[in-house]
C-alpha positions in Angstrom: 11.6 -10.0 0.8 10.7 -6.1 1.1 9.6 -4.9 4.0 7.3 -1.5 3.9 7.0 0.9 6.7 4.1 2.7 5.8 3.4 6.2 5.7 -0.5 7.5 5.7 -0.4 11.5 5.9 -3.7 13.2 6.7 -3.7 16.7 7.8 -0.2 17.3 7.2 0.1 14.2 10.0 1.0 10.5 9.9 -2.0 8.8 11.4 -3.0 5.2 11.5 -6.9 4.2 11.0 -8.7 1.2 12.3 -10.6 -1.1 9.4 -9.7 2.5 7.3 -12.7 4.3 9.5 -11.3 8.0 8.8 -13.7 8.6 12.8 -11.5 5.9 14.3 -7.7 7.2 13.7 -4.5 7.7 15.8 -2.5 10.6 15.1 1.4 10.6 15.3 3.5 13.4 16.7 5.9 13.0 14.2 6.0 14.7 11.3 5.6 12.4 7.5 8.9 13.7 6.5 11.0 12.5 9.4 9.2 9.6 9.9 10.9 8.5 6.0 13.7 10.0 7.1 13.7 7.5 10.8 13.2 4.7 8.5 15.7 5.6 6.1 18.0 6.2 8.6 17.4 2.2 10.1 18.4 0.9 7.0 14.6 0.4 5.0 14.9 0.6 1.3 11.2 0.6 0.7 8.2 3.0 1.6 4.9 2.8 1.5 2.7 6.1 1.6 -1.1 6.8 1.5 -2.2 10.4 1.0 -5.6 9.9 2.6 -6.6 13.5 2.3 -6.5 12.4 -1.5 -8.4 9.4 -1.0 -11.0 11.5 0.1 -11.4 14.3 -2.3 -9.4 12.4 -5.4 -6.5 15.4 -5.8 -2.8 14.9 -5.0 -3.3 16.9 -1.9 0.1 16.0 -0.1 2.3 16.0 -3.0 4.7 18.5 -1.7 5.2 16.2 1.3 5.9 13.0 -1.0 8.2 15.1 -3.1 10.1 16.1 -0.5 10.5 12.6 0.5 11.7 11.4 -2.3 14.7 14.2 -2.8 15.7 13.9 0.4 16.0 10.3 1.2 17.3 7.4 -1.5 14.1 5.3 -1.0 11.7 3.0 -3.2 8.3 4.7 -2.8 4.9 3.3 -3.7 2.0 6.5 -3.6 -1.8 5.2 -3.2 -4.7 7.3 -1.9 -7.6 8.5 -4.5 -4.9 8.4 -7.8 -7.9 8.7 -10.5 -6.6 10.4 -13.8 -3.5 9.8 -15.9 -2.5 13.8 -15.1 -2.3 12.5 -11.0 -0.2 9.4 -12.2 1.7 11.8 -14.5 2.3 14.0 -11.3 3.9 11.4 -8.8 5.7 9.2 -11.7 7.3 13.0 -12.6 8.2 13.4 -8.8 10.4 10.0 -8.9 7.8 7.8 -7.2 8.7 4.1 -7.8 5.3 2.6 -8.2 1.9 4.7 -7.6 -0.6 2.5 -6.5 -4.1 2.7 -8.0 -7.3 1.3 -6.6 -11.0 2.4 -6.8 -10.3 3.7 -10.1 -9.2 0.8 -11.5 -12.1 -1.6 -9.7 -14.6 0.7 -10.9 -13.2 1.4 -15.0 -10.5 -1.1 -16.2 -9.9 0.4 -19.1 -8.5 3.2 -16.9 -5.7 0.7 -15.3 -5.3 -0.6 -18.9 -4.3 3.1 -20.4 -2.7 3.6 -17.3 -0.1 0.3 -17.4 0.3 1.0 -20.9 1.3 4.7 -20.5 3.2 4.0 -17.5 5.1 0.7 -17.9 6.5 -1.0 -14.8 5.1 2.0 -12.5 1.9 1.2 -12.0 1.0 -1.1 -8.6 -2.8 -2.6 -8.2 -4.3 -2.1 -4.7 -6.6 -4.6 -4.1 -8.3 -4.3 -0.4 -10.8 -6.8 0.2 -13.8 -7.6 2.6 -15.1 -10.8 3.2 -13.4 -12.0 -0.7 -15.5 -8.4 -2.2 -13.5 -6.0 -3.0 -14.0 -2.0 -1.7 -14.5 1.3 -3.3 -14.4 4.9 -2.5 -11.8 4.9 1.0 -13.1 1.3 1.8 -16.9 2.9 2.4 -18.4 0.8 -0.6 -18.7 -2.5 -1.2 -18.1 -3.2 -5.0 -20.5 -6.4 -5.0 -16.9 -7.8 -7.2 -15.0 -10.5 -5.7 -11.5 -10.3 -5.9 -10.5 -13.0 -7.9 -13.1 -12.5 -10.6 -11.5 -8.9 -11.0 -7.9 -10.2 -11.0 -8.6 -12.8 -13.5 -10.0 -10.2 -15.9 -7.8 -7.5 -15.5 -4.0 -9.9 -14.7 -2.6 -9.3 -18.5 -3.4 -5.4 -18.4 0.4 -5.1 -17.2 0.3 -4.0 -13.6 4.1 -4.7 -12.2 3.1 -5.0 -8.9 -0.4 -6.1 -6.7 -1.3 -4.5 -3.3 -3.7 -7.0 -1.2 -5.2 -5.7 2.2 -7.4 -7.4 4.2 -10.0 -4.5 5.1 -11.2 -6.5 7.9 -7.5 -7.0 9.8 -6.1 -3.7 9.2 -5.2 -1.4 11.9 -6.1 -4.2 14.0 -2.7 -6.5 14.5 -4.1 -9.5 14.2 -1.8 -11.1 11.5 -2.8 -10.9 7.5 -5.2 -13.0 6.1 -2.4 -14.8 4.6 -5.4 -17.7 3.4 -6.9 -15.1 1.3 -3.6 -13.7 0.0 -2.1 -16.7 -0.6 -5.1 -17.6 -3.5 -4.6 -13.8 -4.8 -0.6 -14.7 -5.5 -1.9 -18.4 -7.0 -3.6 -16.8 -9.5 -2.0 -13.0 -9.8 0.4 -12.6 -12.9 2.5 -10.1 -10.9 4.3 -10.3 -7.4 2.2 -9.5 -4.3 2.5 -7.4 -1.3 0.5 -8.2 1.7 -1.3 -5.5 3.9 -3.2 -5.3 6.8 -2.9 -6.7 10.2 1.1 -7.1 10.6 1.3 -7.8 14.3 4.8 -9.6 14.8 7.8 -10.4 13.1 6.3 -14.1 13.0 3.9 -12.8 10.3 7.0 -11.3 8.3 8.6 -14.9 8.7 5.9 -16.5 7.6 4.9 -14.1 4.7 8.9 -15.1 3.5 7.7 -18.7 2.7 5.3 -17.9 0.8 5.1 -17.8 -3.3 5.0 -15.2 -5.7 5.5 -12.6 -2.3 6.9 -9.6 -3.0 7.4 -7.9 0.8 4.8 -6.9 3.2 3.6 -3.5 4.7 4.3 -3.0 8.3 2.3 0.2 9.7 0.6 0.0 13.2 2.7 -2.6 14.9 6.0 0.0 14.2 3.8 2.7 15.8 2.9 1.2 18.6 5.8 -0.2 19.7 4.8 -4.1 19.1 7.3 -4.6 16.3 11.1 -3.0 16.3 12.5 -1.1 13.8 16.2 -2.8 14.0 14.1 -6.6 14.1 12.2 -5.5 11.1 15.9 -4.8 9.4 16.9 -7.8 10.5 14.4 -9.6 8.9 15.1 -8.1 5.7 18.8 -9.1 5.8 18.3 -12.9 7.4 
């Protein structure tokens, strides 16, 4: 089971955002860079990062700061936020990213994920983040009137090597995943899963261990608040 301490950098900042509402956000005195390097430093293998700034205007606005992440500490990283071309892809694959993560792109032109898992294979991770069983566009401001498993089905043999779901509704808000919904994503998904959004207690990392065709879960606000423990999140990945 791999746990991910996640990352989102806006401004230069880590900051955490309620239901993804970029007016409803927490900022973080500490800087992206030794926030990696205060995982690393616990024992984490994994990473998760979102470059919100390039959700928002589509570039790879922070990849300085994920390229010095990656030289300075030995860590697995996954790179979402607003990846749209194959040059962006290009860019963080070239800077030693593990996995980058794509997402509206995808939803909105599959032939895009298709080039992209073909061009890039085992390196490109689906994001799936879903409201009410629809899946969202554009930073989680549009609906894409597509339900999630319709998508998957259509698009599970393109070759993605790993599958991102995220409750839009529970994230930011520590109120344990919507492991119901998740569970019928990893029934049906052709690749392992990772489960996002709403990580409140390492009771939800337990239980996301029993479950099938789980890769490892993200862990964001609960580790910045102070609910869950860096060294019983490590633990967890060692039981």
């Amino acid at each position: 089971m791999k746990i991910f301490p996640a990352i989102d950098i806006k401004d230069k900042k880590c900051v955490r955002l309620i239901k993804g509402d970029f007016n409803n956000k927490t900022e973080y005195e500490m800087p992206p860079v030794d926030q990696a390097g205060k995982y690393k430093d616990h024992g984490f293998k994994n990473l998760h990062i979102v470059d919100l700034d390039g959700a928002l205007t589509g570039e790879t606005v922070n990849l300085d700061i994920i390229k010095e992440i990656v030289n300075k500490f030995d860590l697995k990283i996954e790179v979402g936020g607003g990846i749209r071309t194959i040059d962006s892809i290009k860019k963080y694959a070239d800077a030693g990213v593990e996995k980058v993560i794509l997402g509206s792109a995808a939803i909105k032109d599959k032939n895009f994920l298709k080039e992209a898992c073909e061009k890039f294979p085992n390196k490109i991770a689906l994001g799936l983040d879903a409201k009410d069983g629809y899946l969202s566009v554009s930073g989680w401001k549009k609906n894409s009137n597509q339900l999630t498993l319709d998508y998957l089905k259509e698009v599970n043999n393109f070759g993605a090597s790993r599958l991102i779901y995220t409750d839009i509704n529970r994230d930011g808000m520590k109120q344990s995943p919507n492991f119901e919904e998740t569970t019928k994503v990893a029934d049906i998904s052709n690749c392992p899963v990772i489960i996002s959004g709403g990580v409140s207690s390492i009771e939800d990392i337990k239980k996301a261990k029993g479950l099938k065709n789980i890769e490892g879960i993200i862990v964001g606000k609960a580790i910045y608040d102070g609910d869950i423990k860096l060294d019983e999140l490590v633990r967890e990945i060692n039981a």
